[in-house]
C-alpha positions as CSV (number, residue, x, y, z in Angstrom):
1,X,2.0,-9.2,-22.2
2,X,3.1,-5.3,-21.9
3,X,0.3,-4.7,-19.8
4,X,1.2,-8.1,-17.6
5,X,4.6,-5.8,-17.6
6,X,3.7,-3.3,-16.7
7,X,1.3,-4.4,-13.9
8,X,4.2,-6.6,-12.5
9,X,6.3,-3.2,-12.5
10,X,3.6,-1.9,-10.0
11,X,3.1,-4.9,-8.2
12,X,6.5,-4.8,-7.1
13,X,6.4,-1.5,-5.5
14,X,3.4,-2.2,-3.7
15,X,5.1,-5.6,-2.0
16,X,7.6,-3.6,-0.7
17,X,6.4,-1.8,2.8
18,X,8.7,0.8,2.7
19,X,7.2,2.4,-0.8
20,X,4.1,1.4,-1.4
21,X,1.2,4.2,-1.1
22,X,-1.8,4.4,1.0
23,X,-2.9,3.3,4.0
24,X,-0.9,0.9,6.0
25,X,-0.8,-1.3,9.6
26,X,-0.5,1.0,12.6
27,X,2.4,-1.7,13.7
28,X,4.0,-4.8,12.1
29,X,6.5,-6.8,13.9
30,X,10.2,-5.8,13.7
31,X,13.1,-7.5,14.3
32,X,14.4,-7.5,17.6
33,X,10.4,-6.5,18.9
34,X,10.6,-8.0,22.9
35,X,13.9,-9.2,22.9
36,X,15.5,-8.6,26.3
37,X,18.6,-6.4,26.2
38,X,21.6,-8.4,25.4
39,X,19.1,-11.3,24.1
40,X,19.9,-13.2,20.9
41,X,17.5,-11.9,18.2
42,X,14.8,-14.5,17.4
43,X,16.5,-15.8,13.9
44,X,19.2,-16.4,15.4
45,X,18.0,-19.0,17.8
46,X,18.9,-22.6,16.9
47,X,15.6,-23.5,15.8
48,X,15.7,-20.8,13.5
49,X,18.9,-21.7,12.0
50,X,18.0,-25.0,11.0
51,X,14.4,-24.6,10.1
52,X,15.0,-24.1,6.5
53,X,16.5,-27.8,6.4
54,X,13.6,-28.7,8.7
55,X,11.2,-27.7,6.1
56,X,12.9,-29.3,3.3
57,X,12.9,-32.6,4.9
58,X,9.2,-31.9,5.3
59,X,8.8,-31.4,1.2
60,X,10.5,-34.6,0.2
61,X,8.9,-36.8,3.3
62,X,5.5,-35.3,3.5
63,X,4.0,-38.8,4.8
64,X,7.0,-38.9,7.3
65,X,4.9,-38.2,11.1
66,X,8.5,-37.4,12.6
67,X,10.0,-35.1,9.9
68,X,6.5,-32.9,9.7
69,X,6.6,-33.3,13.9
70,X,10.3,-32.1,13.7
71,X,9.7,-29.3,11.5
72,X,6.6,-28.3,13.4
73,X,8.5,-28.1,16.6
74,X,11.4,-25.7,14.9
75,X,9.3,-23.5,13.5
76,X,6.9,-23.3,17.0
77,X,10.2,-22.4,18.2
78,X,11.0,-19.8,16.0
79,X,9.1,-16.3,15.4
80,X,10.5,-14.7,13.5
81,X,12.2,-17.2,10.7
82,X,15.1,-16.1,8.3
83,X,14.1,-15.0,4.8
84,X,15.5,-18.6,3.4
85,X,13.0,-20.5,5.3
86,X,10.6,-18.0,4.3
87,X,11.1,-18.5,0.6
88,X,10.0,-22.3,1.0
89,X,6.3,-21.2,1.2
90,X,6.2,-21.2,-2.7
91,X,6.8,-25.1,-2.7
92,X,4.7,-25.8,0.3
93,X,2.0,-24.3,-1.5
94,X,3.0,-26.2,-4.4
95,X,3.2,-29.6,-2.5
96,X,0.0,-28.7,-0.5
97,X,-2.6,-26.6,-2.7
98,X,-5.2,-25.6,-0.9
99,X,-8.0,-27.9,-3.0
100,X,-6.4,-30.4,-0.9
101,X,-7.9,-29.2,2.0
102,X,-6.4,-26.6,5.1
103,X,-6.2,-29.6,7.0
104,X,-2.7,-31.2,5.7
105,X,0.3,-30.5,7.7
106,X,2.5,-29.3,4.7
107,X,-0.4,-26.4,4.7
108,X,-0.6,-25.8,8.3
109,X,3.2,-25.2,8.0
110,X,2.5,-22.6,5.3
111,X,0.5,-21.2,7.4
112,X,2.1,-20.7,10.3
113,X,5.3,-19.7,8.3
114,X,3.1,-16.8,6.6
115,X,2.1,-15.5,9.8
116,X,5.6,-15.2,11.2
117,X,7.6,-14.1,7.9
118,X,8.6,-10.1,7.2
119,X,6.4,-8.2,4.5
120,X,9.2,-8.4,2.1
121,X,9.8,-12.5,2.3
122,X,5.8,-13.3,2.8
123,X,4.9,-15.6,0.1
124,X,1.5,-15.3,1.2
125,X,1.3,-11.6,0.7
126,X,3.1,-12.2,-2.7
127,X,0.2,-14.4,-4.0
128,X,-2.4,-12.5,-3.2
129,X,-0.8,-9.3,-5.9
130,X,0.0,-12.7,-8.4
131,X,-3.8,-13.7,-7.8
132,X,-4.9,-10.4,-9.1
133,X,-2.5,-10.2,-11.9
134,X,-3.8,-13.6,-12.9
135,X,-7.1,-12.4,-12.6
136,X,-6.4,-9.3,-15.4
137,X,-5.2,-11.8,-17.7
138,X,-6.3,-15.2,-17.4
139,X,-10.0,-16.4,-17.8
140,X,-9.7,-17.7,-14.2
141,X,-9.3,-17.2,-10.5
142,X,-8.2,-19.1,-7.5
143,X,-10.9,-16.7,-5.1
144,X,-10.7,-19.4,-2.3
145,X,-7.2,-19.7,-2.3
146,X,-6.5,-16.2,-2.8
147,X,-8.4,-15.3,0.5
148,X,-6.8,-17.8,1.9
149,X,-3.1,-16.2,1.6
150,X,-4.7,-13.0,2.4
151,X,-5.9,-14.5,6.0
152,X,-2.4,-16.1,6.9
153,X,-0.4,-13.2,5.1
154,X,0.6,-12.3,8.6
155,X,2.8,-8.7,9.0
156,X,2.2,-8.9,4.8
157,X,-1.0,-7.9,5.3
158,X,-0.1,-4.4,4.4
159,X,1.7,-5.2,1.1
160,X,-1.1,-7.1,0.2
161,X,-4.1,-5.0,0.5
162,X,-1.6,-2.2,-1.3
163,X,-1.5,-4.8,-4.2
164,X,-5.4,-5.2,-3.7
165,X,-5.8,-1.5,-3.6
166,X,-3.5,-0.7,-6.8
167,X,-4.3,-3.4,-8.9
168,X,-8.1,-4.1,-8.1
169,X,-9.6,-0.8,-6.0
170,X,-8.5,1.8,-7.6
171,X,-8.7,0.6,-10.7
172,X,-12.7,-0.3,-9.9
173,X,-13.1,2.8,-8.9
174,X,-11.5,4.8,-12.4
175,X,-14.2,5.7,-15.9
176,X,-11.4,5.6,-18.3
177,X,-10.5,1.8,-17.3
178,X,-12.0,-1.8,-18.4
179,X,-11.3,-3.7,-15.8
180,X,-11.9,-7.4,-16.2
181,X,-15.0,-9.2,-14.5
182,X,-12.5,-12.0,-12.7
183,X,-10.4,-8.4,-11.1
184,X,-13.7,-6.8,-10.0
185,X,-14.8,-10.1,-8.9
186,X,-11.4,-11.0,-6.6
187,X,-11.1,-7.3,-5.4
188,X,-14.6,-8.0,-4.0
189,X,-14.0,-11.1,-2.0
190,X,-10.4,-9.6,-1.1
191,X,-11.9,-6.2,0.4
192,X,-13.2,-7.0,3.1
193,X,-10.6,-8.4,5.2
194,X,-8.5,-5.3,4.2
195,X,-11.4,-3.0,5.5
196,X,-11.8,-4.9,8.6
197,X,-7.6,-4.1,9.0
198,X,-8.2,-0.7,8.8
199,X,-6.2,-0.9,5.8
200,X,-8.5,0.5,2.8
201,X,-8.8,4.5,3.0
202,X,-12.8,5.0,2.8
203,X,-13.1,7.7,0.1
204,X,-11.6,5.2,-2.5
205,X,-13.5,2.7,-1.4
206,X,-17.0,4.7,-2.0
207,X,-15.5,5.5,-5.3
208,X,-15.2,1.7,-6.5
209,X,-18.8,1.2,-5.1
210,X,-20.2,4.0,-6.5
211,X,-18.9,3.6,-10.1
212,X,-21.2,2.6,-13.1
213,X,-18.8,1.8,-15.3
214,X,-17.2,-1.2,-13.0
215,X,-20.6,-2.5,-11.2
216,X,-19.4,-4.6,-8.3
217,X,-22.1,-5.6,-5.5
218,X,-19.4,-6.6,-2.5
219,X,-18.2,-2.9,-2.6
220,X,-21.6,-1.2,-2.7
221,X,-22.7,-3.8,0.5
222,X,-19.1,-3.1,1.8
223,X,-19.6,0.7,1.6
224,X,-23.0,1.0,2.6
225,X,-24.0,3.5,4.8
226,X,-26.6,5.6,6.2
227,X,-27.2,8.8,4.1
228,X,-26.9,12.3,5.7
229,X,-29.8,13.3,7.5
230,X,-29.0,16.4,5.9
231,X,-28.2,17.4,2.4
232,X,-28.9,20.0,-0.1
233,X,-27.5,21.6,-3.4
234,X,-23.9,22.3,-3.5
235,X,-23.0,25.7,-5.2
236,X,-20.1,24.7,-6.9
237,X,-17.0,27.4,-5.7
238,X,-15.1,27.6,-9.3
239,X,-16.6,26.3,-12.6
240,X,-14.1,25.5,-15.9
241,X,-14.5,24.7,-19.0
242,X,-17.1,25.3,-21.5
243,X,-18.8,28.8,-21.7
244,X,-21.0,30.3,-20.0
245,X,-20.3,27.6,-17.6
246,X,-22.3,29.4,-14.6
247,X,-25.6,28.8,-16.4
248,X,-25.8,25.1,-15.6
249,X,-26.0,26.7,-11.5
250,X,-28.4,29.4,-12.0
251,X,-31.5,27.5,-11.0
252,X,-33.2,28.9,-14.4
253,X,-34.2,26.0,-16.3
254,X,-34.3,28.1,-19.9
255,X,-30.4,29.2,-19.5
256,X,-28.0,26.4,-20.7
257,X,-24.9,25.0,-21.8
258,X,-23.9,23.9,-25.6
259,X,-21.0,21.3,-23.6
260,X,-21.4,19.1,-26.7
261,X,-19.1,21.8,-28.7
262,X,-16.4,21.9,-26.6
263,X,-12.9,21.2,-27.6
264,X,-11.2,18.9,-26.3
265,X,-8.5,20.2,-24.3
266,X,-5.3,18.4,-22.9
267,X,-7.2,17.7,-19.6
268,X,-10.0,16.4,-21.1
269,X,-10.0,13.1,-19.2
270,X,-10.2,14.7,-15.7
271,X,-12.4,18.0,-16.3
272,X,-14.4,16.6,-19.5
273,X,-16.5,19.6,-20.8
274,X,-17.5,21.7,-17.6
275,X,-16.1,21.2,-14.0
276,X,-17.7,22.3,-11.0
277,X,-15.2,22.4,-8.2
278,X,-15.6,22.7,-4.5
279,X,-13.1,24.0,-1.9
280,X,-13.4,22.6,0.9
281,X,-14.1,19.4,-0.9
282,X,-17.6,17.7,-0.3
283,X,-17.6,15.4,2.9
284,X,-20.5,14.2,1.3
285,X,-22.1,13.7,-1.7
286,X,-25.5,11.7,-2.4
287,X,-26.8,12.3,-5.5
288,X,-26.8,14.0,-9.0
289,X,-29.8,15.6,-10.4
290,X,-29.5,16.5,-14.2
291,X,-31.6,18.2,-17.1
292,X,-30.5,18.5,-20.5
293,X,-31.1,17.8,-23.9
294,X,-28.9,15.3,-25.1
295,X,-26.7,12.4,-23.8
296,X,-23.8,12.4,-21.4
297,X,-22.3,11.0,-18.1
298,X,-21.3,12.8,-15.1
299,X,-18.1,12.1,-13.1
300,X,-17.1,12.7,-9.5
301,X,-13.3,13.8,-8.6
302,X,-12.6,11.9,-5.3
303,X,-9.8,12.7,-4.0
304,X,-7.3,9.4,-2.7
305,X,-3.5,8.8,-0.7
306,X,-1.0,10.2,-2.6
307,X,0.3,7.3,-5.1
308,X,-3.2,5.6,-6.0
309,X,-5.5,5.8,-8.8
310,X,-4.5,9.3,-11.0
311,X,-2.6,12.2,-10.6
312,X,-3.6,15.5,-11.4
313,X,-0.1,17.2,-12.1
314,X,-1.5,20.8,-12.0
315,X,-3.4,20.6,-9.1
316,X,-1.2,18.4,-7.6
317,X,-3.5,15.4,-5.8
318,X,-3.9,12.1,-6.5
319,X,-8.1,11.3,-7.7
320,X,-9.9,8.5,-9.0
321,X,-13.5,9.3,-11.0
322,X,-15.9,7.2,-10.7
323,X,-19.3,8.2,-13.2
324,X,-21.9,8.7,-10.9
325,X,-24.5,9.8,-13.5
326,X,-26.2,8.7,-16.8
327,X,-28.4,11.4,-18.2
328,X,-30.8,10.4,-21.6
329,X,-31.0,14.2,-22.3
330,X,-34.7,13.7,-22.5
331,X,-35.2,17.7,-21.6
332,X,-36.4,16.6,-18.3
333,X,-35.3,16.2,-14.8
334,X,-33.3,13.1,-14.4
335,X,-32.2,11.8,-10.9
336,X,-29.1,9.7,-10.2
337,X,-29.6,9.0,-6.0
338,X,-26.0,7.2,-5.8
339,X,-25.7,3.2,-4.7
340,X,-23.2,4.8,-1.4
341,X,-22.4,8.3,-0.6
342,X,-19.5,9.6,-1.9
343,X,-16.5,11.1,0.6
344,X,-13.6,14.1,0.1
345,X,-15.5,15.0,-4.0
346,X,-13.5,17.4,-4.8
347,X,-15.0,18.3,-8.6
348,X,-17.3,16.8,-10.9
349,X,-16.9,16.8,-14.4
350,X,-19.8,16.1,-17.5
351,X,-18.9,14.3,-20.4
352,X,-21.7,14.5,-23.2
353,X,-21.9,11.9,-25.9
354,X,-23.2,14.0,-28.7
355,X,-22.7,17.2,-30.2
356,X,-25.9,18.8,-29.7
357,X,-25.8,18.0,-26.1
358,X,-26.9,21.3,-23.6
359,X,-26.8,20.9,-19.8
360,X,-29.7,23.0,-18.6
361,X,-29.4,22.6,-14.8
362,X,-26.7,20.3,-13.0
363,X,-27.6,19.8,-8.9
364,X,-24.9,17.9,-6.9
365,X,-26.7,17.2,-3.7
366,X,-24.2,16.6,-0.6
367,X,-22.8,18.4,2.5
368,X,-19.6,19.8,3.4
């Protein structure tokens, strides 16, 4: 329940235009957009005044041909309908669920409605961040009818591809976090229509795809692009953490480094126990070649819009870090070619998984 809490906490910023992070519509429709000087504004119409009792009548008469006619006509007639009238999508999606088919007026009202209502009033918009909230908790998912509000969700589109990218992306695209199978499985089927908006920033994306922890096949076909036609080895600019951290980059196979004694130290969880950091960060980066002796996993730092996935206090950026690499430790070679390239890698970190684990050699292969 606290984390249903605290989720909801999020969810409400992100369904609110004006503060929610990341990427949003070029242009939404304003109040007042092409209204002539001197020109009523479009709620205030008469159609728009009585199209909240319109659609009322058409919730208690729904077999009634001249109520649904009546409040078809009134809401034809107004584009931009008051936030009242707007708060009636609830019931109509309630009178007229969607297993019912698209075809029923009381859901062709819904979704016309969606389409002309403001972000903040868009019950549309609104379902999609309670379909993914529903999905972190429940054993179920609507998916159908969740695209479905996505579709119609109108000038809420924004909102709700911010709920889809703070509840479902950036947590896909995060090692420390389980995220359910039902969430991976929704933010897949959701995605796309948020790319196609322009409305999902591309590093994260890659991020999600590219993350062995959270596996999730729509992102990785999503993401999927050509590789580089060229890449090579990326000399890291700074290294941190465990000592001598420079002989992991050396290209001599017999110099190493013990990372399975380091200590943990309060920023653990982003630089694990080496970090290899790159200024500018990597446009690019392909794959991960390892050798060592011992077990671990390797982690890119991709860098994301202020406000989503973590924040790195001291460095002051926002990340998420996706593990890109599982090395056995066998004392050999071990390639990891990555399922999409990665975009804007600003670090990556190792993690080992046993205290006699020693990274040999660490390639990052990429371009800047």
């Amino acid at each position: 329940m606290l984390v249903a809490l605290i989720a909801f906490g999020r969810l409400w910023c992100v369904t609110h235009p004006e503060e929610a992070p990341g990427p949003r519509p070029a242009r939404m429709a304003q109040a007042g957009d092409d209204v002539p000087s001197g020109a009523p504004a479009r709620s205030s119409t008469p159609e728009c005044r009585t199209l909240e009792r319109a659609l009322e009548s058409a919730l208690r008469a729904p077999q009634e041909p001249r109520v649904l006619a009546e409040a078809r006509q009134q809401l034809d007639a107004c584009r931009q309908p008051p936030v009242r009238a707007c708060a009636l999508g609830v019931a109509l999606d309630a009178r007229s669920p969607l297993s019912e088919g698209e075809a029923t007026p009381l859901r062709g009202l819904l979704a016309s409605l969606c389409e002309r209502c403001p972000p903040a009033a868009n019950s549309c918009a609104q379902a999609v961040g309670q379909a993914l909230l529903s999905a972190a908790v429940g054993p179920h998912v609507d998916t159908a009818s969740a695209k479905w509000n996505l579709e119609h969700a109108g000038a809420g589109l924004g909102g709700a591809c911010a709920s889809l990218v703070q509840l479902g992306l950036a947590p896909a695209a995060q090692s420390g976090l389980t995220v359910r199978p039902p969430v991976l499985a929704l933010t897949g089927a959701l995605a796309p229509r948020c790319a196609q908006a322009g409305l999902l920033d591309d590093a994260l994306l890659r991020a999600a795809a590219a993350n062995l922890v959270a596996p999730t096949p729509a992102l990785v076909a999503l993401a999927a692009g050509p590789t580089p036609p060229e890449t090579s080895a990326m000399k890291p600019d700074q290294i941190e953490g465990t000592e001598p951290g420079f002989q992991a980059f050396d290209r001599d196979e017999n110099t190493g480094v013990p990372v399975g004694q380091a200590l943990k130290s309060k920023r653990w969880d982003a630089d694990g126990a080496l970090r290899a950091s790159y200024a500018p960060t990597l446009k690019q980066l392909v794959s991960v070649t390892v050798r060592a002796t011992g077990p671990g996993t390797v982690r890119a730092i991709v860098r994301t819009p202020r406000g989503v996935g973590l924040k790195d206090p001291e460095k002051d950026f926002a990340f998420v870090n996706p593990t890109v690499c599982r090395f056995s430790g066998t004392g050999q070679w071990e390639q990891c070619p990555l399922q999409v390239p990665l975009r804007d890698v600003d670090a990556v970190s190792v993690f080992p998984e046993r205290a006699d684990t020693e990274l040999k050699e660490l390639e990052v292969h990429g371009a800047r």
